[in-house]
C-alpha positions, -999 to +999 in steps of 0.1 A: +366+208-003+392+179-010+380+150+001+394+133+035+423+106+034+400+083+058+369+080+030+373+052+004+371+066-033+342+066-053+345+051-090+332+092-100+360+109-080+386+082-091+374+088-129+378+125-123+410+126-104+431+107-141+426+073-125+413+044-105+428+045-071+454+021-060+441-006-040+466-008-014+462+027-003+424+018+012+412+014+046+412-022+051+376-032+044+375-012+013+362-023-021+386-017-047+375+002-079+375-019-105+372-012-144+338-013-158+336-045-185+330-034-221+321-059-248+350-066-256+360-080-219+333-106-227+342-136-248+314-141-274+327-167-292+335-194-265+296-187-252+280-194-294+271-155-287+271-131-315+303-113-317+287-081-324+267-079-289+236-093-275+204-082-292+173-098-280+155-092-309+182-096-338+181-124-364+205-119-394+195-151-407+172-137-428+180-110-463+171-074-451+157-067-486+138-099-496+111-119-486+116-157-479+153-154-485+182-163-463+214-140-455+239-158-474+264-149-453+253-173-423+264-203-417+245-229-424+222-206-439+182-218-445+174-226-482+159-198-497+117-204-504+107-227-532+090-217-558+053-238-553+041-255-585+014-246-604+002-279-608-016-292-581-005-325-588+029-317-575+019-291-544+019-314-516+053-328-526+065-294-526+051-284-493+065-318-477+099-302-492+094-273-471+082-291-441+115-308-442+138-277-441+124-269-406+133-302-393+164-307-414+179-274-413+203-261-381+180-227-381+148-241-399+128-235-433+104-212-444+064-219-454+060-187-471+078-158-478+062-144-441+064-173-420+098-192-412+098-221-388+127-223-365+140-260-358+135-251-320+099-250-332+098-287-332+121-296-300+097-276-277+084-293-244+049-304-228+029-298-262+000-324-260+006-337-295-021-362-311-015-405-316+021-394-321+031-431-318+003-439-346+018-410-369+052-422-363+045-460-368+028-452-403+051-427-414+078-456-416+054-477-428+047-455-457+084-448-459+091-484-466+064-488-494+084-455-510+116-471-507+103-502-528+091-481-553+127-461-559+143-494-568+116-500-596+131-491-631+118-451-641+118-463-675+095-494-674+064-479-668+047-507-662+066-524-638+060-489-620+023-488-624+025-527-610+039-512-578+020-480-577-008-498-572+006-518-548+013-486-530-015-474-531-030-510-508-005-492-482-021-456-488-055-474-478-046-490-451-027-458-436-061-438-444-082-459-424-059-457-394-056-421-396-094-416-402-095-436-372-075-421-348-075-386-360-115-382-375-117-349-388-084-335-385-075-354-417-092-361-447-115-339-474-142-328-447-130-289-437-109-289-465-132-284-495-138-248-487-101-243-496-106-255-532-134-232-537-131-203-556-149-175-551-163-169-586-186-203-586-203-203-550-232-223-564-205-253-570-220-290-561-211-301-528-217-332-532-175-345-525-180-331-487-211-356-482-187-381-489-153-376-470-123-393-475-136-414-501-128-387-530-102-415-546-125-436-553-137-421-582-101-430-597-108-464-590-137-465-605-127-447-637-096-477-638-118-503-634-146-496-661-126-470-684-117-488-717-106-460-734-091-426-728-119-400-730-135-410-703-111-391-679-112-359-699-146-344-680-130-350-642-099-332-651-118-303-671-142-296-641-120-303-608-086-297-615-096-262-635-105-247-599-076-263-581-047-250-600-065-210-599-054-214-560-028-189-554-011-174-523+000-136-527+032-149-499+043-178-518+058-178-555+046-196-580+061-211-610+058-235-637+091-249-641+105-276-623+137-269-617+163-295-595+152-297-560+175-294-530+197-322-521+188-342-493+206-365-471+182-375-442+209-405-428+229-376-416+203-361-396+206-359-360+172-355-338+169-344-302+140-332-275+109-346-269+098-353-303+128-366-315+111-401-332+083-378-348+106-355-366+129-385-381+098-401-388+087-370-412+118-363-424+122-399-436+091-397-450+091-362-467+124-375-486+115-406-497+082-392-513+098-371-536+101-400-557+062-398-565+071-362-578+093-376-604+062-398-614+043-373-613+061-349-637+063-374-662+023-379-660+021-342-666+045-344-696+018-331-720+034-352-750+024-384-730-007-376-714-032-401-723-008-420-744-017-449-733-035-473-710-005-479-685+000-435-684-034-437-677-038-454-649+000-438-640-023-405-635-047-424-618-023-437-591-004-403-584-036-381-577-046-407-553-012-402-537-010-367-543-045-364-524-034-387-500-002-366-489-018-333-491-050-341-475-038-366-445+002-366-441+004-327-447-026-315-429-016-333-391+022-322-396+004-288-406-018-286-377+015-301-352+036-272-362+005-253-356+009-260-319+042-261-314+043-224-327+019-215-302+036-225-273+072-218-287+057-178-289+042-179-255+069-191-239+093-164-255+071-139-248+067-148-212+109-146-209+107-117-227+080-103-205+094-113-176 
């Protein structure tokens, strides 16, 4: 039955009859048919859209084959995941280096080769954060002490051990206000069990009775050691168990190659926690030059070869522990939070 001249066309009987009707054949108060919008009526690239659609769930930031590794083909693509040192002398400078992609980078850094932290991570809102102002205030304290010691000449190793232990005045003063206002959220206590390995459960405990004090025994060994055997049974019996820690998720290596190139004046921070993250970033790249230190004290043709290399080792463990156990476990437990609340809240949109 063909369909009266009075009734407005449907989109389905203008499709089928070759055509969309003409407009100014309608009743008046008729809708005009319109074309239905494909993707390419939309302009992606004036809204920072992806060309190719809208996919919720789609990242191509990351490789489709390979864990921890970036798609090259992005811009400002995230550094692919560093290799983490054997050594535990130089861990917690590494893991500041990864800590620093996920502020530093446009799209963030990866921890492992199964967790990558977005930049948004850090620029979420209302997350109750602890003695931020604290943590910021001694982060740039520490930066500063770190800056002094990059104008000190690499090659005079005394003049350096002169202002590692100078350093290391700042290191104990930051440790007591961190102790302070963050008890056991720093320190050794509820770390120790990390260090254990499962082969010696019957291992003395007797470093958890004591937290945050574990640097003293360097002190103790630079004040009365004379010689250079007398370090030999500290490193035989603690560092043995430490440098067995492996993560399946994160590669290791023993070469030290170049590290990224940083340039944290550059940076540009926004959101709530816009002081924090310059704060860390500041700091994470100015302590890399307690990694160069450190390498040299693990050059095994100088190890012990003298009193000044000495007490070199002595002064970057105590930093090393420092870092690893205070700096690195609050930004740790931080992004902890953060992540939490930056997965509930995309849930509940997605959800929604």
């Amino acid at each position: 039955m063909p369909i009266p001249d009075t009734e407005p066309g449907s989109p389905t009987s203008a499709l089928w009859s070759g055509g969309f009707p003409d407009s100014r054949s309608a009743l008046p108060g008729s809708v005009p048919i319109m074309p239905t919008p494909t993707l390419a009526y939309f302009n992606f690239a004036q809204n920072g859209l992806p060309s190719g659609g809208m996919n919720l769930f789609g990242s191509n930031i990351h490789s489709p084959t390979a864990l921890g590794r970036p798609n090259s083909m992005v811009a400002n693509a995230p550094l692919p995941l560093e290799p983490c040192p054997e050594s535990f002398l130089l861990r917690p400078f590494w893991l500041m280096r990864c800590l620093y992609q996920t502020i530093a980078n446009p799209h963030g850094g990866y921890l492992s080769e199964k967790l990558f932290i977005p930049r948004d991570v850090w620029r979420v809102k209302n997350v109750k954060l602890k003695a931020v102002e604290d943590k910021v205030s001694n982060c740039d304290l520490l930066t500063a002490a770190l800056l002094k010691l990059t104008h000190v000449d690499a090659y005079d190793a005394d003049a350096v051990l002169e202002e590692m232990q100078s350093f290391e005045g700042v290191l104990d003063q930051v440790q007591g206000v961190l102790s302070k206002k963050l008890g056991n959220e720093v320190g050794v206590q509820a770390s120790m069990p990390l260090f254990k390995p499962a082969s010696t459960p019957d291992e003395p405990v007797h470093v958890e009775t004591a937290p945050n004090k574990s640097y003293l025994t360097w002190k103790r060994l630079r004040a009365k050691t004379s010689g250079l055997g007398t370090t030999t049974p500290v490193t035989s019996v603690r560092e043995s168990n430490k440098d067995n820690l492996t993560l399946n998720s994160v590669p290791m290596t023993s070469v030290h190659g170049p590290p990224a190139k940083r340039n944290v004046t550059q940076l540009e921070f926004s959101g709530p926690n816009a002081n924090y993250m310059g704060a860390l970033a500041r700091l994470f790249d100015a302590a890399q030059v307690l990694e160069q230190i450190a390498q040299q004290v693990e050059d095994p043709g100088l190890k012990h070869s003298s009193q000044t290399h000495v007490g070199l080792e002595l002064s970057t463990r105590h930093a090393a522990e420092f870092f690893g156990f205070y700096i690195c476990r609050f930004a740790l437990a931080d992004v902890s939070l953060m992540l939490d609340k930056f997965i509930k809240r995309g849930s509940e949109w997605v959800l929604a």
